[in-house]
PQR file with spaces between the fields and no chain letter, atoms N, CA, C, O and H, PARSE charges and radii, in Angstrom:
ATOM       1  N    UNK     1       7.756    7.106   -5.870 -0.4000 1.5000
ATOM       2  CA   UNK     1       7.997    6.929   -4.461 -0.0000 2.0000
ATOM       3  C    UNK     1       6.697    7.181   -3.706  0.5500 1.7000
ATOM       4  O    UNK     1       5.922    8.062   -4.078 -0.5500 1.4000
ATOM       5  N    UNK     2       6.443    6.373   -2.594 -0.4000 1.5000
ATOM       6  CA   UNK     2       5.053    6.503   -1.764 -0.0000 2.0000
ATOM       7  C    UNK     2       5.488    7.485   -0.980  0.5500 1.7000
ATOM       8  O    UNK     2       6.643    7.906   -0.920 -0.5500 1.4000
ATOM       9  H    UNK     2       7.072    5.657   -2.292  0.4000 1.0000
ATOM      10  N    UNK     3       4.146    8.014   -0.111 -0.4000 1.5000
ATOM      11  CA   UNK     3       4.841    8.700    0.870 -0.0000 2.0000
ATOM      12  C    UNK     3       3.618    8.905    1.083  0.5500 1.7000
ATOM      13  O    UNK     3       2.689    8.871    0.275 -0.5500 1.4000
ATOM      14  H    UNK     3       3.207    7.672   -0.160  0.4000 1.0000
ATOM      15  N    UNK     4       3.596    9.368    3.435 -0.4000 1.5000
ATOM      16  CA   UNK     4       2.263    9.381    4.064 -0.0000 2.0000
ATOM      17  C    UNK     4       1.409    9.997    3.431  0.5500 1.7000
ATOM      18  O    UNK     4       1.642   11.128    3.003 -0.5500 1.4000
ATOM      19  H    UNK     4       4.350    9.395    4.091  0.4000 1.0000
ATOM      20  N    UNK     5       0.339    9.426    3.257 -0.4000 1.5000
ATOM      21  CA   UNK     5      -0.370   10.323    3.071 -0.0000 2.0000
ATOM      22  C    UNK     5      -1.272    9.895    1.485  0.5500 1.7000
ATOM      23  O    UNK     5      -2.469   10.125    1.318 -0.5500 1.4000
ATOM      24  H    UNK     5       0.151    8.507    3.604  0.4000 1.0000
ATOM      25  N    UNK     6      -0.348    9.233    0.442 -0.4000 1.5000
ATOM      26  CA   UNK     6      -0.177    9.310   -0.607 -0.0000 2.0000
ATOM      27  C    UNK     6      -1.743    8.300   -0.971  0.5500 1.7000
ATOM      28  O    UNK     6      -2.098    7.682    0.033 -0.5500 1.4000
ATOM      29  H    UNK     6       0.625    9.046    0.577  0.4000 1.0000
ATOM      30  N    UNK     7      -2.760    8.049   -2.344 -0.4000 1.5000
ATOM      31  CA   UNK     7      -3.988    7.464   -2.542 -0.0000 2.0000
ATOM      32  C    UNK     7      -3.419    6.523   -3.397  0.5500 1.7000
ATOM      33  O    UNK     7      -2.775    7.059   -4.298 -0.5500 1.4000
ATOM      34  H    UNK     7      -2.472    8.551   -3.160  0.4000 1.0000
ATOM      35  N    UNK     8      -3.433    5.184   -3.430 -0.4000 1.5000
ATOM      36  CA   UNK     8      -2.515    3.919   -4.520 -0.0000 2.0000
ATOM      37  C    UNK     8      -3.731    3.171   -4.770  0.5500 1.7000
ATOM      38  O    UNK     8      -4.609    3.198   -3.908 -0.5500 1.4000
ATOM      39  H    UNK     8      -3.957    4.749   -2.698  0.4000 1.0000
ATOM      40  N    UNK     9      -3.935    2.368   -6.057 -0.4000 1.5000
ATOM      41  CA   UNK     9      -4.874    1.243   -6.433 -0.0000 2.0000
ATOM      42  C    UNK     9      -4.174    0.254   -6.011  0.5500 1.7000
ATOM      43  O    UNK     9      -2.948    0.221   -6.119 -0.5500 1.4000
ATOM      44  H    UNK     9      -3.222    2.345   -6.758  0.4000 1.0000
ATOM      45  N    UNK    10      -4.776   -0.532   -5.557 -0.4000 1.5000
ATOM      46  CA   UNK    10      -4.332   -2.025   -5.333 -0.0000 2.0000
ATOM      47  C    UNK    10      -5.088   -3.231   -6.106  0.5500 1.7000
ATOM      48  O    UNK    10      -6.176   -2.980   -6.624 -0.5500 1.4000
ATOM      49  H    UNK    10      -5.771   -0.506   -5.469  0.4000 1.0000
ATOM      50  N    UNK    11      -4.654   -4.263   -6.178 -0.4000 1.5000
ATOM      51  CA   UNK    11      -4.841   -5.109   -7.236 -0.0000 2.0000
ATOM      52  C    UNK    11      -5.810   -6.019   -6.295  0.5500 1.7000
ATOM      53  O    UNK    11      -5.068   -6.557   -5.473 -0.5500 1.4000
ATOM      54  H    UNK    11      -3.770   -4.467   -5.757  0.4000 1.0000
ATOM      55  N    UNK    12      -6.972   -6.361   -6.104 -0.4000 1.5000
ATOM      56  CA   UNK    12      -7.328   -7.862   -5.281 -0.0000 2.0000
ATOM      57  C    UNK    12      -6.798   -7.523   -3.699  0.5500 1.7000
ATOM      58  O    UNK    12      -6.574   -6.443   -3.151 -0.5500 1.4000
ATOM      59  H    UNK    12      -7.574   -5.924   -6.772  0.4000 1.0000
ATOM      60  N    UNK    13      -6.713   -8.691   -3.288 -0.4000 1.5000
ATOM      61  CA   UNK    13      -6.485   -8.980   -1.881 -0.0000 2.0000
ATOM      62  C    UNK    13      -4.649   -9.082   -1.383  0.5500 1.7000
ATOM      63  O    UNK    13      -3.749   -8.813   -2.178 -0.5500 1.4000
ATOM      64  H    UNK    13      -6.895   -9.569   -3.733  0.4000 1.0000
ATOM      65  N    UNK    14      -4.455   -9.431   -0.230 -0.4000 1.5000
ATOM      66  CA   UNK    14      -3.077   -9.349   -0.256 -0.0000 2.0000
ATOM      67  C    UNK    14      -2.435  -10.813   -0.530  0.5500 1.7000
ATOM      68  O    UNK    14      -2.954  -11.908   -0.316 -0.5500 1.4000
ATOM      69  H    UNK    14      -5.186   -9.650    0.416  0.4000 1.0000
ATOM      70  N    UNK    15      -1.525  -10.602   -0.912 -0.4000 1.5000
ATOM      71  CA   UNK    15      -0.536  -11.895   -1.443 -0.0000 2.0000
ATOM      72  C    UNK    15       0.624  -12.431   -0.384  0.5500 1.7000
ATOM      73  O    UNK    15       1.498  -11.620   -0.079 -0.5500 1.4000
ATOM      74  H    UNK    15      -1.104   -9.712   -1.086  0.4000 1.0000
ATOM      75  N    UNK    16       0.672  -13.805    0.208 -0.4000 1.5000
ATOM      76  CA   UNK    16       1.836  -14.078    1.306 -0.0000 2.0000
ATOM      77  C    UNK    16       3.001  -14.483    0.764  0.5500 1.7000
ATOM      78  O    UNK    16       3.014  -15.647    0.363 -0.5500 1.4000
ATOM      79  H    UNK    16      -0.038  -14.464   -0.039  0.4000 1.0000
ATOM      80  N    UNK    17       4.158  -13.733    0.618 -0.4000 1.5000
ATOM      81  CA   UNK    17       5.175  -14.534   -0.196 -0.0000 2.0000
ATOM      82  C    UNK    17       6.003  -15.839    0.907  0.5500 1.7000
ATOM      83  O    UNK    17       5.446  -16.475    1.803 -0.5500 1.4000
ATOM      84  H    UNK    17       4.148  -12.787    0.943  0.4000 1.0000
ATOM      85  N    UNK    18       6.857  -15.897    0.650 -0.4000 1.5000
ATOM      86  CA   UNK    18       7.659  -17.259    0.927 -0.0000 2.0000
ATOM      87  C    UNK    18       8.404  -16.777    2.326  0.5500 1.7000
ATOM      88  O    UNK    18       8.842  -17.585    3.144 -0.5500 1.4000
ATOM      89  H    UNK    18       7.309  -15.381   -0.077  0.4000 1.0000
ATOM      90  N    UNK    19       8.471  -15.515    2.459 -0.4000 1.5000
ATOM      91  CA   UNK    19       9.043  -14.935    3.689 -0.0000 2.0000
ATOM      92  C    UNK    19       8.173  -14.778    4.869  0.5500 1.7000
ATOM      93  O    UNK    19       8.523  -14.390    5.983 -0.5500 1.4000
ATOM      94  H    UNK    19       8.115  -14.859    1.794  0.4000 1.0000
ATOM      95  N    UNK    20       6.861  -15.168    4.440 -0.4000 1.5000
ATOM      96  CA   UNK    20       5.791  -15.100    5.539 -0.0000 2.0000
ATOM      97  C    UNK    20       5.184  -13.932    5.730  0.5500 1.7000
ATOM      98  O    UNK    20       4.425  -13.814    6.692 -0.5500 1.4000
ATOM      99  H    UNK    20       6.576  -15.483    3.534  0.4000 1.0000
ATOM     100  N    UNK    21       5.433  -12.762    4.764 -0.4000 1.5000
ATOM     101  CA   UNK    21       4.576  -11.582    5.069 -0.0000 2.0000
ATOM     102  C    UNK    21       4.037  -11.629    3.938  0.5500 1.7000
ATOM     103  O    UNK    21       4.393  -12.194    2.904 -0.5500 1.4000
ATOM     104  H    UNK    21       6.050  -12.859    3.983  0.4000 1.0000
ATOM     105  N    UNK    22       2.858  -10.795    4.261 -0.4000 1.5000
ATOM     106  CA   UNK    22       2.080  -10.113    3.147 -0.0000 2.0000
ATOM     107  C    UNK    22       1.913   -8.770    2.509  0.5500 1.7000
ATOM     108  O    UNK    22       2.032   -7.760    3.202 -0.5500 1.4000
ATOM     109  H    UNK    22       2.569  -10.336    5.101  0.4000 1.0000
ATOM     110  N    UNK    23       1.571   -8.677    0.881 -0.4000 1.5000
ATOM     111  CA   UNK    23       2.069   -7.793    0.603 -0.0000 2.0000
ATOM     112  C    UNK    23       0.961   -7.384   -0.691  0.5500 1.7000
ATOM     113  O    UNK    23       0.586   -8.378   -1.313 -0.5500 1.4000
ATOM     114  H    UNK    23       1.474   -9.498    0.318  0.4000 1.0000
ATOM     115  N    UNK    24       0.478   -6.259   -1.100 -0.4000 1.5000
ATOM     116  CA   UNK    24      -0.512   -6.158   -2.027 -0.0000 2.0000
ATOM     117  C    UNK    24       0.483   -5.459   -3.194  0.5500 1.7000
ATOM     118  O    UNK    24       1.615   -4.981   -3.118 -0.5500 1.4000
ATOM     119  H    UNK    24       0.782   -5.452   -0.594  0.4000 1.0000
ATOM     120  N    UNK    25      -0.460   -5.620   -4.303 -0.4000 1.5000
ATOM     121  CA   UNK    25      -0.086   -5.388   -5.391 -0.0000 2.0000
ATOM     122  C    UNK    25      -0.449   -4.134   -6.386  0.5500 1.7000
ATOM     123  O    UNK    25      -1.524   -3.973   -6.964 -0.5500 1.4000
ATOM     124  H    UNK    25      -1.380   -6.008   -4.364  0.4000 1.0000
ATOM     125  N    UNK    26       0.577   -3.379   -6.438 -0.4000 1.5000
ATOM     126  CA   UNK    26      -0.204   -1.959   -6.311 -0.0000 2.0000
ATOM     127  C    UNK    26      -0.114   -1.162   -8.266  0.5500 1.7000
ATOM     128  O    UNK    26       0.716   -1.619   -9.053 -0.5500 1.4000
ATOM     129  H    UNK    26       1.450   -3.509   -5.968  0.4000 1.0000
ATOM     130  N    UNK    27      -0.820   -0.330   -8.575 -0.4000 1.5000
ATOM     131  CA   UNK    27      -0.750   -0.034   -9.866 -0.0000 2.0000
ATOM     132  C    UNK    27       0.147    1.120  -10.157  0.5500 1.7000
ATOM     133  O    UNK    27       0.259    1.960   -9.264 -0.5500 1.4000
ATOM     134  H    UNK    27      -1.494    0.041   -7.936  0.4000 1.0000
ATOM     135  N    UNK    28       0.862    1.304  -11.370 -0.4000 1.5000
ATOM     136  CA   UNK    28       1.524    1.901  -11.696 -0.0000 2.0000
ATOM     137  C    UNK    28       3.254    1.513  -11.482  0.5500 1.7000
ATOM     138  O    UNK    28       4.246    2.212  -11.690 -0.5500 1.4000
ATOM     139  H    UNK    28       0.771    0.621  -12.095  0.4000 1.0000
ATOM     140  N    UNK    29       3.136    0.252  -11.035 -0.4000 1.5000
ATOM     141  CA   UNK    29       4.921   -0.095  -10.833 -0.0000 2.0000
ATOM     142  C    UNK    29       4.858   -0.864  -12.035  0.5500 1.7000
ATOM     143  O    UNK    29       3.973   -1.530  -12.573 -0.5500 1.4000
ATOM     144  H    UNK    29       2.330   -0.315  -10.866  0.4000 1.0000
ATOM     145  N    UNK    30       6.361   -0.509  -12.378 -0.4000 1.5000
ATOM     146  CA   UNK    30       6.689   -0.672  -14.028 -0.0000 2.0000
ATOM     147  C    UNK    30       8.003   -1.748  -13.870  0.5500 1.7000
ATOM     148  O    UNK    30       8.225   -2.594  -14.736 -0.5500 1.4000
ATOM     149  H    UNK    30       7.079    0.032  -11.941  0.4000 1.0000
ATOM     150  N    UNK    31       8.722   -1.623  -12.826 -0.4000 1.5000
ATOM     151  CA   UNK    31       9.570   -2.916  -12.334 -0.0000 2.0000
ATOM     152  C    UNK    31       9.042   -4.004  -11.468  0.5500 1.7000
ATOM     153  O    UNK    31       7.910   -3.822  -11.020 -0.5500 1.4000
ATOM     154  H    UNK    31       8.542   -0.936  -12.123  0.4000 1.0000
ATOM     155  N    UNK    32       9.636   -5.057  -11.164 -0.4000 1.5000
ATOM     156  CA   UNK    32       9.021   -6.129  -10.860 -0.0000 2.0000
ATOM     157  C    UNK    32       9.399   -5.821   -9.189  0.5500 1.7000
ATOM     158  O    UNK    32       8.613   -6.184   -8.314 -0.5500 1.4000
ATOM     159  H    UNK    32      10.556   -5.205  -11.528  0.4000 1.0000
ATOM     160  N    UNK    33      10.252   -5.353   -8.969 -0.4000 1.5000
ATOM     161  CA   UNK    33      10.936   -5.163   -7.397 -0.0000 2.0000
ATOM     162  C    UNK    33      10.297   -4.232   -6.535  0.5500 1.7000
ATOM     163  O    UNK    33      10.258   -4.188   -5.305 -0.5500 1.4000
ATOM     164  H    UNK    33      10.891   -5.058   -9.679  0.4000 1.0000
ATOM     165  N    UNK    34       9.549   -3.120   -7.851 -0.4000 1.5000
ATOM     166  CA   UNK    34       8.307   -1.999   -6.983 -0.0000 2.0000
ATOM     167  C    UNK    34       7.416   -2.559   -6.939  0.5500 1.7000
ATOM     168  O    UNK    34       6.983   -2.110   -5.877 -0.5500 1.4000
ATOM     169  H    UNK    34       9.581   -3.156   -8.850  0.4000 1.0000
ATOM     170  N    UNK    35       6.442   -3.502   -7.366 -0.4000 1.5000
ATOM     171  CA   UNK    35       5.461   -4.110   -8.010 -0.0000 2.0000
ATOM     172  C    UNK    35       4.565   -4.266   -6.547  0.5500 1.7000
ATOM     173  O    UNK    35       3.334   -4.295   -6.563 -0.5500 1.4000
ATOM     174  H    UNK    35       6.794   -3.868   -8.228  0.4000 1.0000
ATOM     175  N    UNK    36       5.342   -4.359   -5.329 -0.4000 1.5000
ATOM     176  CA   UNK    36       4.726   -4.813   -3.802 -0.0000 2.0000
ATOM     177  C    UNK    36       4.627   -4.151   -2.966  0.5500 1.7000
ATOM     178  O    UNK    36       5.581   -3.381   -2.857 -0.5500 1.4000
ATOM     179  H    UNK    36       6.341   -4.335   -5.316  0.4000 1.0000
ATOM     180  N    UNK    37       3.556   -4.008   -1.938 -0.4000 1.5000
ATOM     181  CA   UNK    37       3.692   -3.048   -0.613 -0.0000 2.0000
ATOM     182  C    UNK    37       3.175   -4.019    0.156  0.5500 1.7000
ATOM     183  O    UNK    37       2.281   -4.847   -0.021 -0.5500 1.4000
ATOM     184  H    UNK    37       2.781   -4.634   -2.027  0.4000 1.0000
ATOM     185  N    UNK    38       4.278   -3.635    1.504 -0.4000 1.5000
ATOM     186  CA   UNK    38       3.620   -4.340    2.566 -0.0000 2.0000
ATOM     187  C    UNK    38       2.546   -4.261    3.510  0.5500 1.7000
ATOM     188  O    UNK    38       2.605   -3.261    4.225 -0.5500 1.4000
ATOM     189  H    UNK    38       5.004   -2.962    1.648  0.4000 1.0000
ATOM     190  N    UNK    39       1.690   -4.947    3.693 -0.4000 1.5000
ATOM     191  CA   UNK    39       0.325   -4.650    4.179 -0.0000 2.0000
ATOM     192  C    UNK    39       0.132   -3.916    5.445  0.5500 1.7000
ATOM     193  O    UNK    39      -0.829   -3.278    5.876 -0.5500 1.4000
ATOM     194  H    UNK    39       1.643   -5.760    3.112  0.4000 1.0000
ATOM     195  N    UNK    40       1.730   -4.271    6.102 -0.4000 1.5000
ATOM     196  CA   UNK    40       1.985   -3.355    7.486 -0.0000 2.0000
ATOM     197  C    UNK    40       1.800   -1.671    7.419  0.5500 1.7000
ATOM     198  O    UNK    40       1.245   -0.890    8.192 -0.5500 1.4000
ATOM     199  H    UNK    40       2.511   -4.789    5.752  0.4000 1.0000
ATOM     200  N    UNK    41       2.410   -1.502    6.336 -0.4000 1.5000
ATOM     201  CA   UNK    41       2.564   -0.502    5.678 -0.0000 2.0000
ATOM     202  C    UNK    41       1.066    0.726    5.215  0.5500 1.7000
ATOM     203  O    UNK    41       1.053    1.838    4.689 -0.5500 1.4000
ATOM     204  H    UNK    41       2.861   -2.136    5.708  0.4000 1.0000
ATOM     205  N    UNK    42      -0.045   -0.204    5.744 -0.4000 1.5000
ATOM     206  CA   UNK    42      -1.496    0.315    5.428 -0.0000 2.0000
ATOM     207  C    UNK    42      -1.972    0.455    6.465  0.5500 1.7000
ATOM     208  O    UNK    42      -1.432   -0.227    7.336 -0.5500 1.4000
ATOM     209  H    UNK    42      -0.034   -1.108    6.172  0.4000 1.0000
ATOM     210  N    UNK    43      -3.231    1.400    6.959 -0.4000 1.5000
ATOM     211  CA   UNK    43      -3.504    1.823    7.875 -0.0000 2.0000
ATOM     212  C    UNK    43      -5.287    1.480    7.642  0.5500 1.7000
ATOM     213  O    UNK    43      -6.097    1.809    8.508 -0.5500 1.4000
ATOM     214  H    UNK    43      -3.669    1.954    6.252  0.4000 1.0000
């Protein structure tokens, strides 16, 4: 689980899915459904 504050690797640049947002690709998710964060979500 993330949480404020928290230091994540990210993969490359951010990715736009089909819903129109963007979302990076972060290390250590082991399911396909954690696999994304939304870029809003970064500061």
């Amino acid at each position: 689980m993330l949480r404020k504050g928290d230091t994540i690797t990210t993969y490359g640049g951010s990715y736009k899915f089909k819903n129109g947002k963007r979302y990076y690709r972060i290390e250590g998710a082991t399911s396909t459904n954690k696999r994304y964060v939304k870029v809003v979500n970064f500061e």
